[in-house]
N, C-alpha and C positions, 0 to 999 in steps of 0.2 A: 425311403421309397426307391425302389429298384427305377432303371431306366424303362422297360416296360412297360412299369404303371403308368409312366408318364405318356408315352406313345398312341395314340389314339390309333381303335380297332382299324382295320387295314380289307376292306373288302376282298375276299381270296380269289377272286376273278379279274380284279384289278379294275374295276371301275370306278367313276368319280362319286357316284351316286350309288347306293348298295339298299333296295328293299328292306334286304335282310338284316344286314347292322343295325337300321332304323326300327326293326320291330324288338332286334334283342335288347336295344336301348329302351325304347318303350318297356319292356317286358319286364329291365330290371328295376326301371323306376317305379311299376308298378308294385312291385316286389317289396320294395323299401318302404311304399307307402302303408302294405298288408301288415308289414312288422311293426310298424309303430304305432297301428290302429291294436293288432293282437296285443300291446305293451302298455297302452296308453288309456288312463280313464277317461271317458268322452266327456264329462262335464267340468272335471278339475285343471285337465291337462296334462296331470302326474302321471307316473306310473303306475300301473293296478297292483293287483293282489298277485294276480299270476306273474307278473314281472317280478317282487316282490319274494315270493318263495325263489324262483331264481337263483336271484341274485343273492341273497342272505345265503342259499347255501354255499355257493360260490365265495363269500366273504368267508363264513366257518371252514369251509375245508383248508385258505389260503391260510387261515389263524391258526390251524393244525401244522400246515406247514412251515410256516414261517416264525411260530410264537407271537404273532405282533396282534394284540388282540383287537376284534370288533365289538361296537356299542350299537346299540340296539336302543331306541324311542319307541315306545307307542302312547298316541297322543288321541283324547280323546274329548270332542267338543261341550261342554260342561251343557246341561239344559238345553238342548238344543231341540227335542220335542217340544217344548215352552215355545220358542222360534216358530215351528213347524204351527203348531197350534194358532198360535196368537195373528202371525203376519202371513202366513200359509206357507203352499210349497217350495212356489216361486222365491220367495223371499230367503227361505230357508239353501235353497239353491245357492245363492247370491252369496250366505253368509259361507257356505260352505267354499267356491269359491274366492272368498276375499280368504279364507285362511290357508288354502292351499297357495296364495303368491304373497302371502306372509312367510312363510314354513317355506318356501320356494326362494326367496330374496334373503332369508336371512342364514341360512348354512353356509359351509363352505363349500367349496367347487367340489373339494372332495365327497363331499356327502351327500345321500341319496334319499329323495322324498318320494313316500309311496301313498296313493289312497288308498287306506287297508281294508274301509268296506265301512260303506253310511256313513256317518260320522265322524269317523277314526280314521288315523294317519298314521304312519310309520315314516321313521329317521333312521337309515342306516349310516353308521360312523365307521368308513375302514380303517383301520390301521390305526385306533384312538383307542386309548385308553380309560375308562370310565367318570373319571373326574371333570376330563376336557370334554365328553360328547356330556354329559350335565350339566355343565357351565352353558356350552353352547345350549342347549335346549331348555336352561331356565331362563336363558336372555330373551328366548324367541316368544315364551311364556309370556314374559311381560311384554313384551311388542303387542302378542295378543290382547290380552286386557288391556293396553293403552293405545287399541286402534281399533276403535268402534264402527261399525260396519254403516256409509249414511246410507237413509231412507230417504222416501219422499217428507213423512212429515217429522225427522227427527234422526235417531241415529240406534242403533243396537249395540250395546254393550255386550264382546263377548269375553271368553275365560276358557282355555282348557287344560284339563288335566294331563297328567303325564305318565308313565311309568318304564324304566332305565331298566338293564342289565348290560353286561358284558360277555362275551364268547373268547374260552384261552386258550391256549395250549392244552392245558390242565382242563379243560372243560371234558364234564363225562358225558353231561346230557345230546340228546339229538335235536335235530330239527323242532319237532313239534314242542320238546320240552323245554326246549330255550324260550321258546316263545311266548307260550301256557306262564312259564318264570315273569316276563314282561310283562305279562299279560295281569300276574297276581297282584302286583307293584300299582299298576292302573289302578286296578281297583282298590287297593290300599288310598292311593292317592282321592278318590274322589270321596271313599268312609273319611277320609279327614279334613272334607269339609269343601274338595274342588279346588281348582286353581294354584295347584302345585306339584309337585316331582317327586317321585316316590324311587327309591332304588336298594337294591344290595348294598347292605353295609361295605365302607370298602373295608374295615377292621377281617368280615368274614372272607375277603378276597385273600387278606395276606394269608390269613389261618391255610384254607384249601391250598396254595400255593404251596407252603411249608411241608405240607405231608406228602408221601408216596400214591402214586397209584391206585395200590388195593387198600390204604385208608380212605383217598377220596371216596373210591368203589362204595366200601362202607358207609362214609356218612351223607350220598346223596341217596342209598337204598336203604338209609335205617327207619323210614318210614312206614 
């Protein structure tokens, strides 16, 4: 930090007292506030969706630059209509919050939790490679299921599903397709019964790694 930063602003008329410093101080704090209301889901505390797109692309562009790839979670709360139905909204409210400072307490510093809409979450892992942002996120899996939400007359057992990929260097797809990819894996995950992680083989990671270009080109469009 430059000596500047440190220097607090200096009324330009040289008074002790400055109106004006006082409102742009106000003006930037309110400022600060607007950005992390635009950034922040009001019920979870996370970051929203719009933060979300963001920042993910900001991680795939730096993984284009640098080779170091990003992992990618989408997490999604198994039965949770059931919730919704059974204890109502309020409740369902509660459950959704207790998993977002589950998902929140158990990352690492580095890694970034999103609420991706309703139900579902998102994990972004920069600079990880596919095996470690899995690990981490099937540990956090089981935290879920062995951290039942209490009630007034008892406790709610929850579970959510998951589904992984990773963004490379080597990566052909874009934004949305990356996603849609994560997004298959989910649904994989919960056809197999809920309460586990679905991801890309890593067997198919080395394959793609191994070829050129316009064979990747080929076998993500041979569809």
């Amino acid at each position: 930090m430059s000596d500047s930063e440190d220097t607090p602003p200096v009324c330009p008329v040289g008074e002790s007292s400055c109106l004006w410093l006082d409102e742009v101080e106000k003006l930037r704090s309110q400022i600060d506030e607007l950005s992390e209301l635009v950034s922040t889901d009001a019920l979870t505390g996370l970051f929203n969706f719009r933060h979300f797109k963001t920042i993910l692309q900001a991680e795939m562009d730096r993984s284009k630059r640098s080779g170091i790839p990003t992992s990618l979670v989408l997490v999604d709360v198994d039965h949770f209509k059931v919730v919704n139905d059974t204890y109502g909204h309020e409740t369902g409210n509660l459950a959704l919050k207790h998993l977002a400072t589950i998902l929140k307490g158990e990352v690492r510093t580095t890694d970034i939790v999103f609420r991706y809409g309703g139900e579902e979450f998102a994990m972004i892992f920069p600079e990880t490679h596919l095996n470690l942002a899995v690990k981490v996120a099937d540990r956090i899996r089981e935290q879920i299921a062995n951290s039942p939400l209490p009630i007034d007359d008892g406790e709610i057992k929850l579970t959510a599903s998951m589904g992984a990929s990773v963004y490379m260097k080597t990566s052909v797809l874009d934004f949305i397709d990356f996603v849609d990819s994560v997004d298959k894996y989910l649904y994989e995950a919960k056809q197999s019964g809920r309460n586990c992680i679905c991801h890309v083989d890593y067997s198919d990671l080395r394959a793609v790694t191994e070829v050129g270009a316009d064979e990747r080109s080929m076998l993500f469009n041979a569809e």
